[in-house]
N, CA and C atoms as a LAMMPS dump frame, in Angstrom:
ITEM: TIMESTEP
0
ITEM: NUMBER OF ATOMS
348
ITEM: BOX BOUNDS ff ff ff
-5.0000000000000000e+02 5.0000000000000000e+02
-5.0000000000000000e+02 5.0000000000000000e+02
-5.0000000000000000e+02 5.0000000000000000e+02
ITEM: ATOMS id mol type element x y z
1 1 1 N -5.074 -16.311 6.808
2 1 2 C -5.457 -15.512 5.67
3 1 3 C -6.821 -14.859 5.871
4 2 1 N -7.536 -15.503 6.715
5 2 2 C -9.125 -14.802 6.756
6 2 3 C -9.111 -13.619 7.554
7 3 1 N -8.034 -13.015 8.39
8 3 2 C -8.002 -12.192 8.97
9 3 3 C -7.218 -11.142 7.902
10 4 1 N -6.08 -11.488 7.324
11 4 2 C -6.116 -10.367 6.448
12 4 3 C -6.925 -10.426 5.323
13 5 1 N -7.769 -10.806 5.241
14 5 2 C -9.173 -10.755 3.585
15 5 3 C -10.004 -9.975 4.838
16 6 1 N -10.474 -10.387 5.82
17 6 2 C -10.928 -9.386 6.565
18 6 3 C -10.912 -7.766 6.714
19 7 1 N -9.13 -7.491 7.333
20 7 2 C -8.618 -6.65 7.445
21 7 3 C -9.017 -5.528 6.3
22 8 1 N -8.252 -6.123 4.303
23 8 2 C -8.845 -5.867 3.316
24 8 3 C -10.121 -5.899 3.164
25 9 1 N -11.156 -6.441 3.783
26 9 2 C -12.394 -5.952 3.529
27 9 3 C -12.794 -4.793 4.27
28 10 1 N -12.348 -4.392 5.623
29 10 2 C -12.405 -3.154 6.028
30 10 3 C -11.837 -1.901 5.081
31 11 1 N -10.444 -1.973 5.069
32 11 2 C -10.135 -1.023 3.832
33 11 3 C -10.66 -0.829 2.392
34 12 1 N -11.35 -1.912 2.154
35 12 2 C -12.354 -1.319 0.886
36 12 3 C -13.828 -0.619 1.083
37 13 1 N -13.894 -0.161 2.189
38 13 2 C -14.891 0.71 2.61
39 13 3 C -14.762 1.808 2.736
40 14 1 N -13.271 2.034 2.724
41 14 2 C -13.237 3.524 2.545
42 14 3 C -13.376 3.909 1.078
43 15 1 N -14.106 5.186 0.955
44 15 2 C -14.947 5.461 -0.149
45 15 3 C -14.01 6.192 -1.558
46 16 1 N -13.85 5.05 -2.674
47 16 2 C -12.935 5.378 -3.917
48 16 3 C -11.682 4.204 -4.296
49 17 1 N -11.871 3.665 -2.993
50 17 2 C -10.605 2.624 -2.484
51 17 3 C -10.946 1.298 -4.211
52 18 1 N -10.596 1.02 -4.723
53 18 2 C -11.223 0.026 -5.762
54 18 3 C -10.545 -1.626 -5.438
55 19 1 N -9.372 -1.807 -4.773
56 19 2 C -8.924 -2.561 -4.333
57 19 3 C -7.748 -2.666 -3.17
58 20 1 N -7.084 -3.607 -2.741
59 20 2 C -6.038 -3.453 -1.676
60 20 3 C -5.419 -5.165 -1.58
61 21 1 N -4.385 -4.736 -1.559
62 21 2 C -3.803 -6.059 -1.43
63 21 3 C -2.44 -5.916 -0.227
64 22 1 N -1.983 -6.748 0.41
65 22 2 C -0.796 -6.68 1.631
66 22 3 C 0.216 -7.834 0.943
67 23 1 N 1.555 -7.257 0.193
68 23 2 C 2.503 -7.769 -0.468
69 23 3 C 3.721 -7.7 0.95
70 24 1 N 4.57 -8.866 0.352
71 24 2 C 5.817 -8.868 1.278
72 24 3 C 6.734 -7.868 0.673
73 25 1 N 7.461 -7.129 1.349
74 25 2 C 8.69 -6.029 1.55
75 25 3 C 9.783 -6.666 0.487
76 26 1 N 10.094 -7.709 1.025
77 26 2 C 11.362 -8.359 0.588
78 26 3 C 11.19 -8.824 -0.76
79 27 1 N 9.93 -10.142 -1.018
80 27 2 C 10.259 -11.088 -1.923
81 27 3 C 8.837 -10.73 -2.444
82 28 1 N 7.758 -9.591 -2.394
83 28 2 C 6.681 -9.515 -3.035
84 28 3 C 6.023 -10.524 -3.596
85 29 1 N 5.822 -11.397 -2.903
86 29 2 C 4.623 -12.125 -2.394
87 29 3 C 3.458 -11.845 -2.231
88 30 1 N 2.06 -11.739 -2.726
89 30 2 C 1.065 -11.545 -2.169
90 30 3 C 0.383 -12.122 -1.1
91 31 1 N 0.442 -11.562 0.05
92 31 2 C -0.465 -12.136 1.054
93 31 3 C -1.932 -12.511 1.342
94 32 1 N -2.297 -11.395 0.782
95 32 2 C -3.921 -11.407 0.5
96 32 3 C -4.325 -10.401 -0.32
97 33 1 N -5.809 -10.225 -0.88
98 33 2 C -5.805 -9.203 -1.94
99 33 3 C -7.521 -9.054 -1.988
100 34 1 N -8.129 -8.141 -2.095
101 34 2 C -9.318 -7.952 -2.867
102 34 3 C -9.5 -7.277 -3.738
103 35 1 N -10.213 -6.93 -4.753
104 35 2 C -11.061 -6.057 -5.395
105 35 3 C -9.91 -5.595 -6.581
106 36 1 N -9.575 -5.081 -6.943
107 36 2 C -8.758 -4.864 -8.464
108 36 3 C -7.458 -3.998 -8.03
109 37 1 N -6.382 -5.113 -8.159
110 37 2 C -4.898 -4.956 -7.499
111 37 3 C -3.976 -5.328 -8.693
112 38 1 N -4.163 -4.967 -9.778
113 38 2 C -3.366 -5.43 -10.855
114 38 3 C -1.945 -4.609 -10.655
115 39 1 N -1.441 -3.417 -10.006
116 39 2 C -0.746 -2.677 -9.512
117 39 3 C 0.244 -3.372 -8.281
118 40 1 N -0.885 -4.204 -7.572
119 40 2 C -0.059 -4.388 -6.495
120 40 3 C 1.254 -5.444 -6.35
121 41 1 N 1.235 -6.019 -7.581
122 41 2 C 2.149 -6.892 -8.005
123 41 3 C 3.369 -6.817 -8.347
124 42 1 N 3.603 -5.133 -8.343
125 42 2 C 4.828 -4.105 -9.067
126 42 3 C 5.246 -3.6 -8.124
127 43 1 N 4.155 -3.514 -6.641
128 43 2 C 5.199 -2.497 -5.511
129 43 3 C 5.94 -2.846 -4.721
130 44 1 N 6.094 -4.27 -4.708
131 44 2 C 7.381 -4.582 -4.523
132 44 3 C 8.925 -3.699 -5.543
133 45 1 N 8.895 -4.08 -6.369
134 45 2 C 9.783 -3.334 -7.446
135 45 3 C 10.048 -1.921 -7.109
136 46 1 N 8.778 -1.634 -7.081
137 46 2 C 8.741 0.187 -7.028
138 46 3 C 9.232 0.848 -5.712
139 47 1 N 9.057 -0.398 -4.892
140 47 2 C 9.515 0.661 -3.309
141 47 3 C 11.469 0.29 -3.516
142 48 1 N 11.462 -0.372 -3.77
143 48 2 C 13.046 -1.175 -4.329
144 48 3 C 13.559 0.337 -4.81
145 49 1 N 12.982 0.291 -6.013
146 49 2 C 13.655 1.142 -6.901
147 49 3 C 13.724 2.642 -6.304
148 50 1 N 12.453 3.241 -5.609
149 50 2 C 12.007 4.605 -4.714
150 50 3 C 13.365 4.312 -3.503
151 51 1 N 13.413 3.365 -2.486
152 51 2 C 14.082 3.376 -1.339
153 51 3 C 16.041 3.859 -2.201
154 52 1 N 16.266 3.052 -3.012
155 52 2 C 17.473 3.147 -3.629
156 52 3 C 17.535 4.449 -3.643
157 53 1 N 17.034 5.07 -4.437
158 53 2 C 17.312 6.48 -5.243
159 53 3 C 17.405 7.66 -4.181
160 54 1 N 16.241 7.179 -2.882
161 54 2 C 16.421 8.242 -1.891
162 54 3 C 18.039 7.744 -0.745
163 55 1 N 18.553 6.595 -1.04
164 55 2 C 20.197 6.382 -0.425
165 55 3 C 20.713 7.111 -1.293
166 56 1 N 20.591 7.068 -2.598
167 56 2 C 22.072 7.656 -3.171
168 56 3 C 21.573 8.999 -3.283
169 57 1 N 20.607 9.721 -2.624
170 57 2 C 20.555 11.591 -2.859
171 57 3 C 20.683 11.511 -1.312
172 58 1 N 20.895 10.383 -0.248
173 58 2 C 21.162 10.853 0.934
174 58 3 C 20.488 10.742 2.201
175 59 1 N 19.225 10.219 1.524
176 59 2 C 18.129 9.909 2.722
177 59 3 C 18.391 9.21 3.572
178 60 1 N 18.519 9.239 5.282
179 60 2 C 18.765 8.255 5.804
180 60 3 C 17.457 7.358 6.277
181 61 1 N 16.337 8.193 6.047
182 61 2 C 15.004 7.581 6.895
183 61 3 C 14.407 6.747 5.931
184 62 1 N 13.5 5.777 6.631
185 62 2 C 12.857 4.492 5.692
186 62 3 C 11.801 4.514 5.223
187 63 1 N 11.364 4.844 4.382
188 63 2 C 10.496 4.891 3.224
189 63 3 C 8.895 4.499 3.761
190 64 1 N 8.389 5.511 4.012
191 64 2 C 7.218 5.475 4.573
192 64 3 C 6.064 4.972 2.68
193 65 1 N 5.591 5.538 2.039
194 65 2 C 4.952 5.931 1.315
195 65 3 C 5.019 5.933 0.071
196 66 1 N 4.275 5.391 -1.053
197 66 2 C 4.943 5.751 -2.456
198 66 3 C 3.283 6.188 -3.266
199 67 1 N 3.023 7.058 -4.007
200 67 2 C 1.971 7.334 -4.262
201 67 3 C 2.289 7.274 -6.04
202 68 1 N 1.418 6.446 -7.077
203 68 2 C 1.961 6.441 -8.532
204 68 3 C 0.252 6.809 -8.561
205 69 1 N 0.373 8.043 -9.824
206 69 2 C -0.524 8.881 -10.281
207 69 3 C -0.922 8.493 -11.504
208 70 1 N -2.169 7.658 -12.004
209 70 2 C -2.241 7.942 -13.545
210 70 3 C -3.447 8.837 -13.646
211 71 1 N -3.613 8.676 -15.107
212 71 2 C -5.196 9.853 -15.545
213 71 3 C -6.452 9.187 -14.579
214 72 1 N -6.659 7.998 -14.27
215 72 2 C -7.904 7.472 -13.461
216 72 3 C -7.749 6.871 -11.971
217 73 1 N -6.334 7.099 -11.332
218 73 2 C -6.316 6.479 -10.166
219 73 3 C -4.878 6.654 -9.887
220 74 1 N -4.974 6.23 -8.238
221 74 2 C -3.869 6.568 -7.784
222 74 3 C -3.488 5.28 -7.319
223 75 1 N -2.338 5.052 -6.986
224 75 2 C -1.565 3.504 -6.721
225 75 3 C -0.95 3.932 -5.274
226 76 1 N -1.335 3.905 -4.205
227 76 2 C -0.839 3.859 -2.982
228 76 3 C -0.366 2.531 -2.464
229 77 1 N 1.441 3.151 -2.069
230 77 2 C 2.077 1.942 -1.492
231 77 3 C 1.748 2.448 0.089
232 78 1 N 1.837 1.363 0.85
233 78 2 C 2.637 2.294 2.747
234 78 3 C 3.148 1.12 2.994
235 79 1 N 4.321 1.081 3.772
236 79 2 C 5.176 0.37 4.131
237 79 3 C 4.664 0.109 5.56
238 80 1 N 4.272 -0.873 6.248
239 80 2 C 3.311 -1.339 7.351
240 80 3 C 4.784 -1.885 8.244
241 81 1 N 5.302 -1.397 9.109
242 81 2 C 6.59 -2.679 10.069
243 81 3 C 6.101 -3.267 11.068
244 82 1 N 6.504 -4.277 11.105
245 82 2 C 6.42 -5.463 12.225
246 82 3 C 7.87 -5.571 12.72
247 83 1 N 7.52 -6.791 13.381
248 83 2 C 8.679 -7.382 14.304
249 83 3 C 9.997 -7.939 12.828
250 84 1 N 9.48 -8.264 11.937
251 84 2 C 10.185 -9.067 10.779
252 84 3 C 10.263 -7.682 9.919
253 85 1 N 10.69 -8.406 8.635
254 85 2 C 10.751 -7.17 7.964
255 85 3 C 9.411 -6.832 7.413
256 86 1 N 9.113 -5.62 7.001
257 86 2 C 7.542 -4.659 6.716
258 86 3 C 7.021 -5.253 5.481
259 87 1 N 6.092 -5.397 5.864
260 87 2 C 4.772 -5.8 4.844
261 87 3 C 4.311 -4.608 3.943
262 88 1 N 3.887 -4.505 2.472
263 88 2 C 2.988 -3.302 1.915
264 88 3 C 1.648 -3.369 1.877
265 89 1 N 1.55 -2.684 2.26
266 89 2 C -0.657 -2.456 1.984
267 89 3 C -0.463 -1.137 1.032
268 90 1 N -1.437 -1.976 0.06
269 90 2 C -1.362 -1.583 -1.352
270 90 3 C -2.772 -1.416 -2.015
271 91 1 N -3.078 -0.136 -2.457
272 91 2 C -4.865 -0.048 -2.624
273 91 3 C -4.231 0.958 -3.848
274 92 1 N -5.648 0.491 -5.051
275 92 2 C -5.865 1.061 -6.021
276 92 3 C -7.141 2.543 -5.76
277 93 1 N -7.193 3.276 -6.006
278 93 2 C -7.781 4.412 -6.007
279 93 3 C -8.375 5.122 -6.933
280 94 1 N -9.816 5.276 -7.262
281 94 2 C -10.526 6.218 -8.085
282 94 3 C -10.043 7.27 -7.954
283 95 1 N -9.978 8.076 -8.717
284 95 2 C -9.141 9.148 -8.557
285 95 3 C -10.714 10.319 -8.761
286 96 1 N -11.709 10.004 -9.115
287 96 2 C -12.775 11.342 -9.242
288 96 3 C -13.868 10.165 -8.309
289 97 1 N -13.388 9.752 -7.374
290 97 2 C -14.182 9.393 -6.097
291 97 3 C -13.827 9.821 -4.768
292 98 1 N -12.584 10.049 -4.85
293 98 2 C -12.276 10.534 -3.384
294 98 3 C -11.143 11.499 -3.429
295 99 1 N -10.719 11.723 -2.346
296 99 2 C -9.331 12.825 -2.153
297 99 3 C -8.49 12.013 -1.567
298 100 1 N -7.327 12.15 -2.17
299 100 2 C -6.029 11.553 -2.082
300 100 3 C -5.572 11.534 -0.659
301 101 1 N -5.449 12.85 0.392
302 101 2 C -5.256 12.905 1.668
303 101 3 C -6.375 12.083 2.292
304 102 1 N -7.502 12.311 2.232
305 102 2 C -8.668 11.076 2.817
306 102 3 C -7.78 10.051 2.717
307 103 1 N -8.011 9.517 1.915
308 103 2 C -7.26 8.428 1.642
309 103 3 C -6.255 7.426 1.763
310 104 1 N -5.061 8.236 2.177
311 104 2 C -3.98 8.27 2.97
312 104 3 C -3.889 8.199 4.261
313 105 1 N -4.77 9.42 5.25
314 105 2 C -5.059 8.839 6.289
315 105 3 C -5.85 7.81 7.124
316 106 1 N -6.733 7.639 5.893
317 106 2 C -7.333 6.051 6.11
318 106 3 C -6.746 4.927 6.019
319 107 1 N -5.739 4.932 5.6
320 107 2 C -4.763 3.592 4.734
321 107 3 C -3.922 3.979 6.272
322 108 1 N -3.342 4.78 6.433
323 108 2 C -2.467 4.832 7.687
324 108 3 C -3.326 4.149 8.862
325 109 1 N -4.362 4.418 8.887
326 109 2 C -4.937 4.162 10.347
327 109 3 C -5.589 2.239 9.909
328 110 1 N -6.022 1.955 9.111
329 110 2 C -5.825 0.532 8.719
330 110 3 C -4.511 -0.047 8.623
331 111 1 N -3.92 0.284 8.163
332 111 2 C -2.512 -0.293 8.899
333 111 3 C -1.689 -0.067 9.623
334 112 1 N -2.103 0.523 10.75
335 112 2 C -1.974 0.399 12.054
336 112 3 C -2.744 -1.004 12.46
337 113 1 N -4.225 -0.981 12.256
338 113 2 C -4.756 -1.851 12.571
339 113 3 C -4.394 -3.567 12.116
340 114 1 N -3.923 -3.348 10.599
341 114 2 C -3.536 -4.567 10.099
342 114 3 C -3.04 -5.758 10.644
343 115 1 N -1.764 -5.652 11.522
344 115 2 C -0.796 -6.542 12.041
345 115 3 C -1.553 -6.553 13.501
346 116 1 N -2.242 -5.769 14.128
347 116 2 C -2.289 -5.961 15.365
348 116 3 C -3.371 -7.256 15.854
């Protein structure tokens, strides 16, 4: 666990990030968590419900991404794969601290780093 509270302490340095937590795929589990993840407890559910909806309009590819928008922040899922089934890294977002693409490609390139 100290390596992913680690990991999460790197990703809360990117600037707006307010929290991040790494939930299981399957059975949404929290693995580890810092800083204010009251969100991250739901994306399990939400990638469930997102992956479904893109089978039945036809999608065959696997669900990279889920981005939930309110008036003060943004809720970024990314679907992280390993050898087992994929882990989520899950960060809450100021929304009048940073830019959403920043953001995104920072979360991509930390989880890259995550599992390795």
């Amino acid at each position: 666990m100290a390596l992913l509270e680690a990991a999460l302490a790197r990703v809360l340095q990117t600037p707006g990030i307010a929290g991040a937590a790494v939930v299981d795929s399957v059975t949404g589990l929290s693995y580890a968590s810092l800083g204010e993840t009251g969100a991250s407890q739901d994306a399990h559910d939400l990638v469930g419900l997102a992956d479904g909806g893109l089978r039945q309009a036809g999608c065959a590819d696997e669900l990279e991404s889920i981005v939930v928008t309110t008036p003060s922040t943004h809720h970024v899922t990314l679907s992280v794969a390993r050898d087992r089934d994929p882990v989520l890294l899950c960060a809450t977002v100021d929304r009048d601290r940073t830019n959403l693409a920043w953001v995104l490609q920072d979360l991509t390139r930390h989880a890259d780093a995550l599992l390795a």
